[in-house]
PDB file with SEQRES, HELIX, SHEET and CRYST1 records, atoms N, CA, C and O in Angstrom:
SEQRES   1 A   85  UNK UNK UNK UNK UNK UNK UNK UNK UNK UNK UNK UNK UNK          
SEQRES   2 A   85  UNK UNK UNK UNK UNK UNK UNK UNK UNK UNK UNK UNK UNK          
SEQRES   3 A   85  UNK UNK UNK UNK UNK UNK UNK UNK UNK UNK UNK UNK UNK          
SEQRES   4 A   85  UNK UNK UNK UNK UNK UNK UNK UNK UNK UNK UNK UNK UNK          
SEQRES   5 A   85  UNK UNK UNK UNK UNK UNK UNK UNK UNK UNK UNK UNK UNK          
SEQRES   6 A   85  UNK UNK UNK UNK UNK UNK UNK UNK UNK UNK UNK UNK UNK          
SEQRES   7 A   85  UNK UNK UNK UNK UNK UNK UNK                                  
HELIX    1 AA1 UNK A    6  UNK A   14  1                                   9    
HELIX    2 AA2 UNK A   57  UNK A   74  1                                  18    
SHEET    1 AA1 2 UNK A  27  UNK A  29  0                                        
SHEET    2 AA1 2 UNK A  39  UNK A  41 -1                                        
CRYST1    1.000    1.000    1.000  90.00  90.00  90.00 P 1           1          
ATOM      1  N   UNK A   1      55.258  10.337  -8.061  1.00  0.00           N  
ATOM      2  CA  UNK A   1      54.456  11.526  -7.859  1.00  0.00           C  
ATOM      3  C   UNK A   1      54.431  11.907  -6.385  1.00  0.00           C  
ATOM      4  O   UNK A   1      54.567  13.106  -6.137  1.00  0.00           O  
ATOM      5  N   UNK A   2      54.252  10.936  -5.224  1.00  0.00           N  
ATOM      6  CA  UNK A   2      53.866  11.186  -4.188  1.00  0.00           C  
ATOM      7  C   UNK A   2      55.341  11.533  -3.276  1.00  0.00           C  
ATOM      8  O   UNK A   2      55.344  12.009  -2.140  1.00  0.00           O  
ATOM      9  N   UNK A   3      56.280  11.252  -3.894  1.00  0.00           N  
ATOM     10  CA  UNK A   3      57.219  10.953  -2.905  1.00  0.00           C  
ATOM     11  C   UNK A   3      57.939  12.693  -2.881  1.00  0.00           C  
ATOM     12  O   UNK A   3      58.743  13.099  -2.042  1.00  0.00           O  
ATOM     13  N   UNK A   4      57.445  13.388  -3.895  1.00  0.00           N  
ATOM     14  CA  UNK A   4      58.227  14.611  -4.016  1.00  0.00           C  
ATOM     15  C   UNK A   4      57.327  15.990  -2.850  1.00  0.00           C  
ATOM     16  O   UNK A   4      57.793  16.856  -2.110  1.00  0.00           O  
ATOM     17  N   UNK A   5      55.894  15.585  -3.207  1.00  0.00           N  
ATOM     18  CA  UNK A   5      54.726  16.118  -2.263  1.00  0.00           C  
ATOM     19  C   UNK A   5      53.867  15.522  -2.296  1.00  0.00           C  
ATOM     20  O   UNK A   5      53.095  15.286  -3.226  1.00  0.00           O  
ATOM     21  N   UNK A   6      53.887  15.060  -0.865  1.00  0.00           N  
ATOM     22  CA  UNK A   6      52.800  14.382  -0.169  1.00  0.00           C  
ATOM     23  C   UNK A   6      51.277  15.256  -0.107  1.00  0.00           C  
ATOM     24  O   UNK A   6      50.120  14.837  -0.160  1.00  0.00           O  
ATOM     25  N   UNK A   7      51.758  16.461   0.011  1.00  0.00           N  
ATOM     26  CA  UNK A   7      50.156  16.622   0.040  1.00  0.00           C  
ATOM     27  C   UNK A   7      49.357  17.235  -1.031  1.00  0.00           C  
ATOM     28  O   UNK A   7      48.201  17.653  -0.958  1.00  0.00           O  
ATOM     29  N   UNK A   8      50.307  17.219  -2.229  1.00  0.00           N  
ATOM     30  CA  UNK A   8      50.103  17.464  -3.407  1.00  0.00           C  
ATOM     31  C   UNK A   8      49.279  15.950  -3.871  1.00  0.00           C  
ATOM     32  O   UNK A   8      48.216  15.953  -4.491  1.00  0.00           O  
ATOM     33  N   UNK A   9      49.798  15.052  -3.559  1.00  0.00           N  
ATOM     34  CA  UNK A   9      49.644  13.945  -4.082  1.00  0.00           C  
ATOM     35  C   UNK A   9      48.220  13.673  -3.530  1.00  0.00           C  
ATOM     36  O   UNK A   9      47.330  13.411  -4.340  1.00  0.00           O  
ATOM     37  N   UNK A  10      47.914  13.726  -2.035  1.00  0.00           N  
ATOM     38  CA  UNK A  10      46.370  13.314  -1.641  1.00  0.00           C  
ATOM     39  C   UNK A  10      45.453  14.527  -2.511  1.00  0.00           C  
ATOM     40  O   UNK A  10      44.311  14.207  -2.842  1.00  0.00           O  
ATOM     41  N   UNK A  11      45.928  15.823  -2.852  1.00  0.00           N  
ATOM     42  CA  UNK A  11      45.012  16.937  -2.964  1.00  0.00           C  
ATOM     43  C   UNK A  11      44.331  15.820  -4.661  1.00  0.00           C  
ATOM     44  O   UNK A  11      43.190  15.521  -5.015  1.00  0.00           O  
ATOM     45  N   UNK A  12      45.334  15.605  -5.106  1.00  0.00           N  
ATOM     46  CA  UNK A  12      44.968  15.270  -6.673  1.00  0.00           C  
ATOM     47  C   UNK A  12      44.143  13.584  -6.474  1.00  0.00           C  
ATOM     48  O   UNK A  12      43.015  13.378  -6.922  1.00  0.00           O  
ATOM     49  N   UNK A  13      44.764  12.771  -5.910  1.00  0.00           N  
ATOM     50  CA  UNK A  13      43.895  11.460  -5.536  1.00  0.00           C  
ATOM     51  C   UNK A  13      42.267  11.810  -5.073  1.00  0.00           C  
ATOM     52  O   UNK A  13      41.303  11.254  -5.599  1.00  0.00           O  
ATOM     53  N   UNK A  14      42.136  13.064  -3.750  1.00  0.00           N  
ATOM     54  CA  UNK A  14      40.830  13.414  -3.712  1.00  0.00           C  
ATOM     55  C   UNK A  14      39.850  14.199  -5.200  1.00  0.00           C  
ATOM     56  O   UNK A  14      38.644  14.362  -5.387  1.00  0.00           O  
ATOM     57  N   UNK A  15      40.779  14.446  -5.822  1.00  0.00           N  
ATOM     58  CA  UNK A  15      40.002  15.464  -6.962  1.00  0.00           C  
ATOM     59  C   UNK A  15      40.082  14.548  -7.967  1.00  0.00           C  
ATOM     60  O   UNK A  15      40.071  15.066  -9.084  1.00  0.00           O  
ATOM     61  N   UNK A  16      40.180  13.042  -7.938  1.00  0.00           N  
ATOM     62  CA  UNK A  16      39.293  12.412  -9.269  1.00  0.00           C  
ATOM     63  C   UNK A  16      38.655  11.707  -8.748  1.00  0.00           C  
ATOM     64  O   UNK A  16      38.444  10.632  -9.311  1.00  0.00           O  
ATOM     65  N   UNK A  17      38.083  11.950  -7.516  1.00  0.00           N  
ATOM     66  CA  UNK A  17      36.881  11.331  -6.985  1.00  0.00           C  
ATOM     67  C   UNK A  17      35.470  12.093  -7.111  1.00  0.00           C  
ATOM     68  O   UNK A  17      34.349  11.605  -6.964  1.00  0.00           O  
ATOM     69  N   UNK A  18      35.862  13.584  -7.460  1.00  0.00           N  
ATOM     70  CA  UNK A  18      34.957  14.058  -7.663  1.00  0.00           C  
ATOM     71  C   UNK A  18      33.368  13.317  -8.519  1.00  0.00           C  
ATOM     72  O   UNK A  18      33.758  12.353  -9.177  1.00  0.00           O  
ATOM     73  N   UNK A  19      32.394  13.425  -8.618  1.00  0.00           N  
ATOM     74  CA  UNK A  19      31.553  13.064  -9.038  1.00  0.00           C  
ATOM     75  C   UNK A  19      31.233  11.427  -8.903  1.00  0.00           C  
ATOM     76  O   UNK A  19      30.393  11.114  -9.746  1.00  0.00           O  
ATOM     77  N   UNK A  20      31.521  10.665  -8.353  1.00  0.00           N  
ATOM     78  CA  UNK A  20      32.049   9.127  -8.328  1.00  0.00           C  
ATOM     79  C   UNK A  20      31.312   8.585  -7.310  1.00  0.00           C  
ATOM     80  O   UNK A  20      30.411   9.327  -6.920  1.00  0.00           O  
ATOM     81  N   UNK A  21      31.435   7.167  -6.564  1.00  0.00           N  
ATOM     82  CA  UNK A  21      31.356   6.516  -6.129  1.00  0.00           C  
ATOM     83  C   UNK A  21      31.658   6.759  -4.546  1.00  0.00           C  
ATOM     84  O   UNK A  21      31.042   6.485  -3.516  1.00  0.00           O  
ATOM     85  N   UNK A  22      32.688   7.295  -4.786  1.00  0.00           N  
ATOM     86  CA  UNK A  22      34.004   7.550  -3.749  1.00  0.00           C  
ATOM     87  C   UNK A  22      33.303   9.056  -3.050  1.00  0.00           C  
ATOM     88  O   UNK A  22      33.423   9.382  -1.869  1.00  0.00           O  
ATOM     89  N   UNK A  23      32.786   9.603  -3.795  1.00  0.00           N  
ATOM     90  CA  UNK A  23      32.371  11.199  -3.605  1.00  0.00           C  
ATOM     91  C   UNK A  23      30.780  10.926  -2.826  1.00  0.00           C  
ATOM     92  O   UNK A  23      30.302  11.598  -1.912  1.00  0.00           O  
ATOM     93  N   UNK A  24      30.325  10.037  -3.335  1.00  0.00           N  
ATOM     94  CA  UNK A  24      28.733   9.795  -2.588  1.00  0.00           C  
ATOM     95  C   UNK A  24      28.952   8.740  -1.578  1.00  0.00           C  
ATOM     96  O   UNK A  24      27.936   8.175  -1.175  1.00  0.00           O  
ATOM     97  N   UNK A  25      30.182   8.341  -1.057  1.00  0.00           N  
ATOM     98  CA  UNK A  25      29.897   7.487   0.097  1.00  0.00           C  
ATOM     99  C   UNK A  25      31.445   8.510   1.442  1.00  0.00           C  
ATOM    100  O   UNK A  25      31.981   8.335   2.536  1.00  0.00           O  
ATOM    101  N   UNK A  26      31.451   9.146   0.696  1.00  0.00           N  
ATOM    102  CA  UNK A  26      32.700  10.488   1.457  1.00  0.00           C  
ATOM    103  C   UNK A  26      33.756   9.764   1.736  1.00  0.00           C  
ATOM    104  O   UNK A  26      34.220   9.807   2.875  1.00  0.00           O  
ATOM    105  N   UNK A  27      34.321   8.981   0.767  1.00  0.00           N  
ATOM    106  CA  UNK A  27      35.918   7.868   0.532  1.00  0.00           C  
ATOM    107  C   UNK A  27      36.677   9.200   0.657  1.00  0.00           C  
ATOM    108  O   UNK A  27      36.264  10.081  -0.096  1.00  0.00           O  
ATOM    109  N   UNK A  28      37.727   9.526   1.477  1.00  0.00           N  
ATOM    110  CA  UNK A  28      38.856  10.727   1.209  1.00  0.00           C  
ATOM    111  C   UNK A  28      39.999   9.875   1.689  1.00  0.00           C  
ATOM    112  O   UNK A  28      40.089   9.050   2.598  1.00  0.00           O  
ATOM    113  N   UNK A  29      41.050  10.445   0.577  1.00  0.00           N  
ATOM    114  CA  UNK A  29      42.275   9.943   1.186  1.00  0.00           C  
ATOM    115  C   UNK A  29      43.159  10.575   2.070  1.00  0.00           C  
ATOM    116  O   UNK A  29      43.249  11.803   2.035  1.00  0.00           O  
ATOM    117  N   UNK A  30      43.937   9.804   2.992  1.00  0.00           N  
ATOM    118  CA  UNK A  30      44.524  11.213   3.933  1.00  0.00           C  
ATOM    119  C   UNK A  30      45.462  10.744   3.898  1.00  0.00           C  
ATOM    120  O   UNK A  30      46.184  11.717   3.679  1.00  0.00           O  
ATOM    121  N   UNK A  31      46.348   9.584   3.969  1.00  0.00           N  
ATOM    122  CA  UNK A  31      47.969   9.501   4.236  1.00  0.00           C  
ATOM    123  C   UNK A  31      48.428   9.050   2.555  1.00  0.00           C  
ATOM    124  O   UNK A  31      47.699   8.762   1.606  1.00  0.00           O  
ATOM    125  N   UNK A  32      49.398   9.101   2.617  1.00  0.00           N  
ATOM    126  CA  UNK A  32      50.244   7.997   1.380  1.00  0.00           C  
ATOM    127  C   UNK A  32      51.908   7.818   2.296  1.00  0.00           C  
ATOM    128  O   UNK A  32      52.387   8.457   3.232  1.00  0.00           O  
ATOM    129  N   UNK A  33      52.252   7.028   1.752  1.00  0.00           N  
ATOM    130  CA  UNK A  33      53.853   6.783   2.177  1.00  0.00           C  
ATOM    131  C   UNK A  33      54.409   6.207   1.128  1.00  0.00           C  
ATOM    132  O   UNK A  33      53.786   6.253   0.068  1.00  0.00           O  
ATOM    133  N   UNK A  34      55.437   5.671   1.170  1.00  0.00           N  
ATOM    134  CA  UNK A  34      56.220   4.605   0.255  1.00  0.00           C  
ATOM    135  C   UNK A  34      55.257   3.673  -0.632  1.00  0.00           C  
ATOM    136  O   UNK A  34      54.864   3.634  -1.797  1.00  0.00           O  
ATOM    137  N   UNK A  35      55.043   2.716   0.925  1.00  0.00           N  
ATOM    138  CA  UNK A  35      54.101   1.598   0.199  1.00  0.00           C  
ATOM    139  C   UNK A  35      52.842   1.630   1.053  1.00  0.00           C  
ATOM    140  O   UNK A  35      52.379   0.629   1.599  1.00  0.00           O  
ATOM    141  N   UNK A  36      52.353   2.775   1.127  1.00  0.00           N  
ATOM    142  CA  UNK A  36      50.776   2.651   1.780  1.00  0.00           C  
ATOM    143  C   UNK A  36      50.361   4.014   1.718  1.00  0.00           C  
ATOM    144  O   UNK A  36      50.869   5.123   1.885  1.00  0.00           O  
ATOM    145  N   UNK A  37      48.968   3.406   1.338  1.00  0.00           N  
ATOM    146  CA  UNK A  37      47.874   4.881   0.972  1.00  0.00           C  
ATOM    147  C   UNK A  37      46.611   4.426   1.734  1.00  0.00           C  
ATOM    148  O   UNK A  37      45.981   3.370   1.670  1.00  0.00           O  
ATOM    149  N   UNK A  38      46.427   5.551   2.483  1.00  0.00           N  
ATOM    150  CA  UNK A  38      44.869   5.139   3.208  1.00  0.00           C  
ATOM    151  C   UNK A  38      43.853   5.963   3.252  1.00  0.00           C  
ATOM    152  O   UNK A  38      44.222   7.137   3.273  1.00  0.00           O  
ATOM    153  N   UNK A  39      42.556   5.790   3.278  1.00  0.00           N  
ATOM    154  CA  UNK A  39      41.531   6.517   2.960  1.00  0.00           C  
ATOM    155  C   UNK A  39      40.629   6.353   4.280  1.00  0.00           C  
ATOM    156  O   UNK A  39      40.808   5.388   5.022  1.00  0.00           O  
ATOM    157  N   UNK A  40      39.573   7.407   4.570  1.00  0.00           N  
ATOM    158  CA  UNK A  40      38.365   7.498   5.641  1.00  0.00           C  
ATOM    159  C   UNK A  40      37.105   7.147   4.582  1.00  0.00           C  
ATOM    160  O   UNK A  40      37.059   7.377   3.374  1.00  0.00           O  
ATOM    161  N   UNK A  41      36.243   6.603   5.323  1.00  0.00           N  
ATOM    162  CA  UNK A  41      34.591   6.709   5.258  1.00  0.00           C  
ATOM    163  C   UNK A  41      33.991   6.655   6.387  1.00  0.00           C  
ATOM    164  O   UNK A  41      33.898   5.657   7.103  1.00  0.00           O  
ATOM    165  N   UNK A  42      33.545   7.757   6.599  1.00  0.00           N  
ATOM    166  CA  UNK A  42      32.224   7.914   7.864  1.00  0.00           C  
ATOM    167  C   UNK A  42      31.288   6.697   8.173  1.00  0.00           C  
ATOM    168  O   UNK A  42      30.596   6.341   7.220  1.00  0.00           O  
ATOM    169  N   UNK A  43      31.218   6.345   8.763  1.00  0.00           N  
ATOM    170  CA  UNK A  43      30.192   5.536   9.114  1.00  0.00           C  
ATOM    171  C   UNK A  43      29.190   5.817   9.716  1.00  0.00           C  
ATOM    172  O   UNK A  43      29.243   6.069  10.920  1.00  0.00           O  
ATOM    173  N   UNK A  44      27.597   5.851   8.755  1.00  0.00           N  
ATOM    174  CA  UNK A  44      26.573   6.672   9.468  1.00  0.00           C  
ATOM    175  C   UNK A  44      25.721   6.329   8.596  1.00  0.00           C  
ATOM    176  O   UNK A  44      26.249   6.027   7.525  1.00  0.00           O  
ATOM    177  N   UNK A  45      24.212   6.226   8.628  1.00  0.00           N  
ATOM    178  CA  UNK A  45      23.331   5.624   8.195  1.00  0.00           C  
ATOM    179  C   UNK A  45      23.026   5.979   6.603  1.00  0.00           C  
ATOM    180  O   UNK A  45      21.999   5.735   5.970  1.00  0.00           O  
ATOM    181  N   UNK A  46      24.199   6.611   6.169  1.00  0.00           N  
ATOM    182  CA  UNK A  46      24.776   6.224   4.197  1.00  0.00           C  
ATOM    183  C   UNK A  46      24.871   5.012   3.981  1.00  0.00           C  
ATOM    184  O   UNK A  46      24.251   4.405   3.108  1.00  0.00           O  
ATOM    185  N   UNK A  47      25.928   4.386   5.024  1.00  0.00           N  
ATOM    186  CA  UNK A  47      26.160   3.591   4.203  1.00  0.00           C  
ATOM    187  C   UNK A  47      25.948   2.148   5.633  1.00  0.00           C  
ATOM    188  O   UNK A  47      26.935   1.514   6.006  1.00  0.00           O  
ATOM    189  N   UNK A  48      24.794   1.936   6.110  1.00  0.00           N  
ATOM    190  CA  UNK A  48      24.089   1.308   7.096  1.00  0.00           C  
ATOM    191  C   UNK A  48      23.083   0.213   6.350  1.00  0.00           C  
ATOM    192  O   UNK A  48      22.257   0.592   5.520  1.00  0.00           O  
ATOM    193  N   UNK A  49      23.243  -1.245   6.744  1.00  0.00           N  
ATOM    194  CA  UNK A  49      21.934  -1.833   6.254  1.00  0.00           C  
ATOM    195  C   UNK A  49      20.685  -1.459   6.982  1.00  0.00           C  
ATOM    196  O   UNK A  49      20.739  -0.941   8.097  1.00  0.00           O  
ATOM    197  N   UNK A  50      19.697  -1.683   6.445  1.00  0.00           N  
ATOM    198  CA  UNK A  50      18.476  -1.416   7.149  1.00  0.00           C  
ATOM    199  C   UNK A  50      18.222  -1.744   8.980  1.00  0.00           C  
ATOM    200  O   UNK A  50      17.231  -1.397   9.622  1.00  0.00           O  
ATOM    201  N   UNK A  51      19.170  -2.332   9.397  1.00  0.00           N  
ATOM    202  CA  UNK A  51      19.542  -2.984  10.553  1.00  0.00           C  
ATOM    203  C   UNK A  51      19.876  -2.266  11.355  1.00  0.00           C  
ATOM    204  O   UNK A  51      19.617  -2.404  12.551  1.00  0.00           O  
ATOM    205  N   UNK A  52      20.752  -1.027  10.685  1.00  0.00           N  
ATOM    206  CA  UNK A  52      21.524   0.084  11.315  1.00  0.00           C  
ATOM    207  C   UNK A  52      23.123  -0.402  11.348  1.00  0.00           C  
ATOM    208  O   UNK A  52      23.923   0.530  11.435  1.00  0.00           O  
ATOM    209  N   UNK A  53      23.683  -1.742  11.289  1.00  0.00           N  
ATOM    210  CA  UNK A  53      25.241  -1.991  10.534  1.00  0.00           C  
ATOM    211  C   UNK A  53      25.563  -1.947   9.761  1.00  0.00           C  
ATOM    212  O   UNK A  53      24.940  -2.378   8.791  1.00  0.00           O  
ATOM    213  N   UNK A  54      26.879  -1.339   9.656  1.00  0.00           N  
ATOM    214  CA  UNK A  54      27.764  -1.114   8.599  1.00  0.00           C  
ATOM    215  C   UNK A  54      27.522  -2.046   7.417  1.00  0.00           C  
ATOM    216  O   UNK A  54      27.720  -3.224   7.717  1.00  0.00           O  
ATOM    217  N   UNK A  55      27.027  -1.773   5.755  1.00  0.00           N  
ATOM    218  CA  UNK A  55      26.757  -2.619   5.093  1.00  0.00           C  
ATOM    219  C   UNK A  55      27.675  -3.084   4.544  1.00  0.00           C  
ATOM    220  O   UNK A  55      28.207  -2.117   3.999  1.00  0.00           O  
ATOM    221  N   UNK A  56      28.521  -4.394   4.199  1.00  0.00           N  
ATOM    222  CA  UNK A  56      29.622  -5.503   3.652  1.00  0.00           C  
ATOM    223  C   UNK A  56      30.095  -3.995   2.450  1.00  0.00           C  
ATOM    224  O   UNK A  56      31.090  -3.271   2.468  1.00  0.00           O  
ATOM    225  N   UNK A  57      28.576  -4.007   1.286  1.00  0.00           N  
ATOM    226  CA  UNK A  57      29.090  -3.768   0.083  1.00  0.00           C  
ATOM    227  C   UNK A  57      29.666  -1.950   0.394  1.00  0.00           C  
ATOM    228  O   UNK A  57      30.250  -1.586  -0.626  1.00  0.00           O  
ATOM    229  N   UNK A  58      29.654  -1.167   1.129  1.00  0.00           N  
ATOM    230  CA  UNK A  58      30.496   0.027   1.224  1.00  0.00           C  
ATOM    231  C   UNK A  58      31.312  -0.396   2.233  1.00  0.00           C  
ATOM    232  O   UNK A  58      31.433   0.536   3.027  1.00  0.00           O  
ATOM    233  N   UNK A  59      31.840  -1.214   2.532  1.00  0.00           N  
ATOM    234  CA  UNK A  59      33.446  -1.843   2.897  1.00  0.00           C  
ATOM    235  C   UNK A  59      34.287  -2.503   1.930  1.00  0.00           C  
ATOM    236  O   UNK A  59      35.513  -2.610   1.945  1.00  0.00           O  
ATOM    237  N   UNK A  60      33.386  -2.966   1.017  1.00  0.00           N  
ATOM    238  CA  UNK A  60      34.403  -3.316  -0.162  1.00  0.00           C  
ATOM    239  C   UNK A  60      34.438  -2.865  -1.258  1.00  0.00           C  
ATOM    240  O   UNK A  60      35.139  -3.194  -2.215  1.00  0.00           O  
ATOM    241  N   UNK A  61      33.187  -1.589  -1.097  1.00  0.00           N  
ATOM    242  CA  UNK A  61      33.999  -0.354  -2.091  1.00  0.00           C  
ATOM    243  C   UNK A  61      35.096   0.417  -1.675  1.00  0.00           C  
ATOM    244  O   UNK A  61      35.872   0.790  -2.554  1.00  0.00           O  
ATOM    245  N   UNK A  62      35.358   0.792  -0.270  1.00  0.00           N  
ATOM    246  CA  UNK A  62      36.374   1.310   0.543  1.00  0.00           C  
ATOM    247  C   UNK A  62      37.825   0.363   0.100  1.00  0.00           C  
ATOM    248  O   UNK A  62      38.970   0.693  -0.212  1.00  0.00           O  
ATOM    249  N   UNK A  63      37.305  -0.619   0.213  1.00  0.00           N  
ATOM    250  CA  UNK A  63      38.589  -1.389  -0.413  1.00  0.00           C  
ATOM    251  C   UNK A  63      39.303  -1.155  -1.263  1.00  0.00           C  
ATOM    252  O   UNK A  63      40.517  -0.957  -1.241  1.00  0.00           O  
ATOM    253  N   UNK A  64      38.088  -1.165  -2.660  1.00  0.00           N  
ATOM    254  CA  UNK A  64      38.641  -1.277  -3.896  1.00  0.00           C  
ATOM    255  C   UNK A  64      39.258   0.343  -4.143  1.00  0.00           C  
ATOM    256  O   UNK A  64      40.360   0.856  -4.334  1.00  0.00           O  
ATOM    257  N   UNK A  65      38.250   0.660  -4.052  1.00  0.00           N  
ATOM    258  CA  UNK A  65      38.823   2.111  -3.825  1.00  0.00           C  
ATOM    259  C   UNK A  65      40.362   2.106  -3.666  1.00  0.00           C  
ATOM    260  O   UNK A  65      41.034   1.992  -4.691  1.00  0.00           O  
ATOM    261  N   UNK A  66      41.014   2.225  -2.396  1.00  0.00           N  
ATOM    262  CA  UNK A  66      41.977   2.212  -2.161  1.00  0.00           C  
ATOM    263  C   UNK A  66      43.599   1.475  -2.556  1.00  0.00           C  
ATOM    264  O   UNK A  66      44.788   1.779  -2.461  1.00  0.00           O  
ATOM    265  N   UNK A  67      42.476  -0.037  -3.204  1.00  0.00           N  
ATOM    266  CA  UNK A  67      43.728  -0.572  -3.893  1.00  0.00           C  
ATOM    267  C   UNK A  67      43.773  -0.388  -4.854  1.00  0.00           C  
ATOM    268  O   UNK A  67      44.849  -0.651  -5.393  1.00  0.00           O  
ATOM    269  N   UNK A  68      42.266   0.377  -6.016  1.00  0.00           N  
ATOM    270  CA  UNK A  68      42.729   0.726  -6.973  1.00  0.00           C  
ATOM    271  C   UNK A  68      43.433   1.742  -6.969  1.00  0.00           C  
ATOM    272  O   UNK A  68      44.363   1.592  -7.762  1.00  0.00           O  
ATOM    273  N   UNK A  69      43.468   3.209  -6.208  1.00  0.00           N  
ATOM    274  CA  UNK A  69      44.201   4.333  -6.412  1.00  0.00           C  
ATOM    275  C   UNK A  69      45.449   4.119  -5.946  1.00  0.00           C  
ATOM    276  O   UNK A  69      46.260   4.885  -6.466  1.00  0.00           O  
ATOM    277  N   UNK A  70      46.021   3.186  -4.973  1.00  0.00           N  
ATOM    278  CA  UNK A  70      47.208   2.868  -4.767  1.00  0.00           C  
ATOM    279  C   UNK A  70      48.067   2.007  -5.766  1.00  0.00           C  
ATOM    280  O   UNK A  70      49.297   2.058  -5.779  1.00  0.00           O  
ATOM    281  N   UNK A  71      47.314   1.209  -6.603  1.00  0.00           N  
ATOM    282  CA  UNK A  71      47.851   0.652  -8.073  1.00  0.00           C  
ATOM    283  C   UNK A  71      48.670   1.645  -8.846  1.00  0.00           C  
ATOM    284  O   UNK A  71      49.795   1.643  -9.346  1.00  0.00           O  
ATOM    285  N   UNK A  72      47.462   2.675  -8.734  1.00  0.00           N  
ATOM    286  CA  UNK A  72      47.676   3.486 -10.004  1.00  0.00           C  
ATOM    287  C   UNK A  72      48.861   4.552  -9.493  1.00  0.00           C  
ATOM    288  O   UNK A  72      49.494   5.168 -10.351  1.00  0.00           O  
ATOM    289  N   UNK A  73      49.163   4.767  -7.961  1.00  0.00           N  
ATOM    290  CA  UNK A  73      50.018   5.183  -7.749  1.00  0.00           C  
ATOM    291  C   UNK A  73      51.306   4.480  -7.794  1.00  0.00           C  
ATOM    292  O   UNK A  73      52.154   4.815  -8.621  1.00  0.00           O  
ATOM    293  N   UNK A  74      51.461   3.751  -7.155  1.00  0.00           N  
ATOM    294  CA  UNK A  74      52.932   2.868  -7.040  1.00  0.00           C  
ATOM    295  C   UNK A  74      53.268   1.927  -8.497  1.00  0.00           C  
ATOM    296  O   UNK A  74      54.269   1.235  -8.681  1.00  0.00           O  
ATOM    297  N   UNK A  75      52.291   2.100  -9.301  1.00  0.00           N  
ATOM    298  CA  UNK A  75      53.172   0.989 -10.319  1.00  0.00           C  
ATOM    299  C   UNK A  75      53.074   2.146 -11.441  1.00  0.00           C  
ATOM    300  O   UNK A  75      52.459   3.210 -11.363  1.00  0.00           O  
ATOM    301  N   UNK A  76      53.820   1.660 -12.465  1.00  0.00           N  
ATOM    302  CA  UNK A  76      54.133   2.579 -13.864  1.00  0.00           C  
ATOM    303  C   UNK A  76      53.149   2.353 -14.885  1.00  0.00           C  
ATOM    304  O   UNK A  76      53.187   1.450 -15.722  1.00  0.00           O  
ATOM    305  N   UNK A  77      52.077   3.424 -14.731  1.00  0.00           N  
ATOM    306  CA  UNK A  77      50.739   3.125 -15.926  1.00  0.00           C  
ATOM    307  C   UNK A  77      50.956   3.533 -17.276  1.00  0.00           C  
ATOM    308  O   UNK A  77      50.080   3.432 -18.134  1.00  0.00           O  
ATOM    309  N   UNK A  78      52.002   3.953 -17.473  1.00  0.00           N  
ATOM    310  CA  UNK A  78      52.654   3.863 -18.943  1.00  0.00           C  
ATOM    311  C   UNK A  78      52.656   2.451 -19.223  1.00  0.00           C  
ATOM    312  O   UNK A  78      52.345   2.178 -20.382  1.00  0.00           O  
ATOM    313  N   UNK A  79      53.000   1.207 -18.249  1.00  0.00           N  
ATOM    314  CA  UNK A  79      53.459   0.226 -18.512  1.00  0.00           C  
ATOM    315  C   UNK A  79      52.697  -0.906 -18.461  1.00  0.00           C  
ATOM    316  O   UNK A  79      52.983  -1.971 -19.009  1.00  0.00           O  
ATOM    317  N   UNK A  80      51.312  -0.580 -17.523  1.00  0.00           N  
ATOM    318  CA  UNK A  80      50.228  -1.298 -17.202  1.00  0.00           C  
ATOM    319  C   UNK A  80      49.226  -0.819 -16.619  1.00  0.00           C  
ATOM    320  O   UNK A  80      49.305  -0.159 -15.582  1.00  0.00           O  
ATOM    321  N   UNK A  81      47.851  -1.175 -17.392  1.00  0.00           N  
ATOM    322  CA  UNK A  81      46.629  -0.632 -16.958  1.00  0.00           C  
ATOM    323  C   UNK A  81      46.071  -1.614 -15.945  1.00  0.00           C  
ATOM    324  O   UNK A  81      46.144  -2.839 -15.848  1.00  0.00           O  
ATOM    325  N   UNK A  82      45.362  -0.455 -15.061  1.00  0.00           N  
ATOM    326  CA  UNK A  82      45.038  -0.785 -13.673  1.00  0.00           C  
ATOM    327  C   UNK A  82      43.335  -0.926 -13.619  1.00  0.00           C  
ATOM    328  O   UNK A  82      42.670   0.095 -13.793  1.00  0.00           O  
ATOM    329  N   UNK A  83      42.827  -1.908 -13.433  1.00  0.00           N  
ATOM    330  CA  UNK A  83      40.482  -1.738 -13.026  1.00  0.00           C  
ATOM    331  C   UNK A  83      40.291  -2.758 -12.696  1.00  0.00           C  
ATOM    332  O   UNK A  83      40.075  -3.861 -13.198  1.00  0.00           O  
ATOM    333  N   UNK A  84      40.451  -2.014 -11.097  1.00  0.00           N  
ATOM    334  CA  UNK A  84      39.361  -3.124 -10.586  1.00  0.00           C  
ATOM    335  C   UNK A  84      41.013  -3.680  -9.762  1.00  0.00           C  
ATOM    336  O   UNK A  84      42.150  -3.549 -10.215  1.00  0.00           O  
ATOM    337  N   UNK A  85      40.587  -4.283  -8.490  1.00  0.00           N  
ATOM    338  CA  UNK A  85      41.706  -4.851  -7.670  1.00  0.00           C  
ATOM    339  C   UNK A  85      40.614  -6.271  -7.349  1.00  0.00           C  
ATOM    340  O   UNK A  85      41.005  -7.203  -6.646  1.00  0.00           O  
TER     341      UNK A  85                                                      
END                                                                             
């Protein structure tokens, strides 16, 4: 998918984030390549422990995030289902 248009490919990765997880902590994806897809999250008192640092658990939704939508990009989901990295 990605390799024909690239920015076809982030437009559609951002638009099934709509309503999600990904959408209430502002996960957007901005690059893809071959073998790498990367995403932004703001860092700002969303997603801050009470402390005012960055909290663990919206770094490892940023994660999953990313390795799940990069699963689902680079491997053949006709051939294997992808949840959860």
């Amino acid at each position: 998918m990605f390799q024909d248009n690239k920015e076809e490919a982030l437009k559609r990765c951002n638009a099934i984030c709509k309503n999600t997880l990904m959408e209430t902590l502002n996960i957007e994806f901005i690059d893809i390549g071959a073998d790498f897809l990367t995403a932004s999250m703001p860092v700002n008192e969303r997603v801050h422990q009470p402390d005012g640092v960055l909290h663990g658990g919206a770094s490892v939704a940023l994660a999953e995030s990313v390795g799940s939508a990069a699963s689902m990009m680079f491997l053949d989901i006709s051939k294997v289902f992808v949840r959860g990295i």
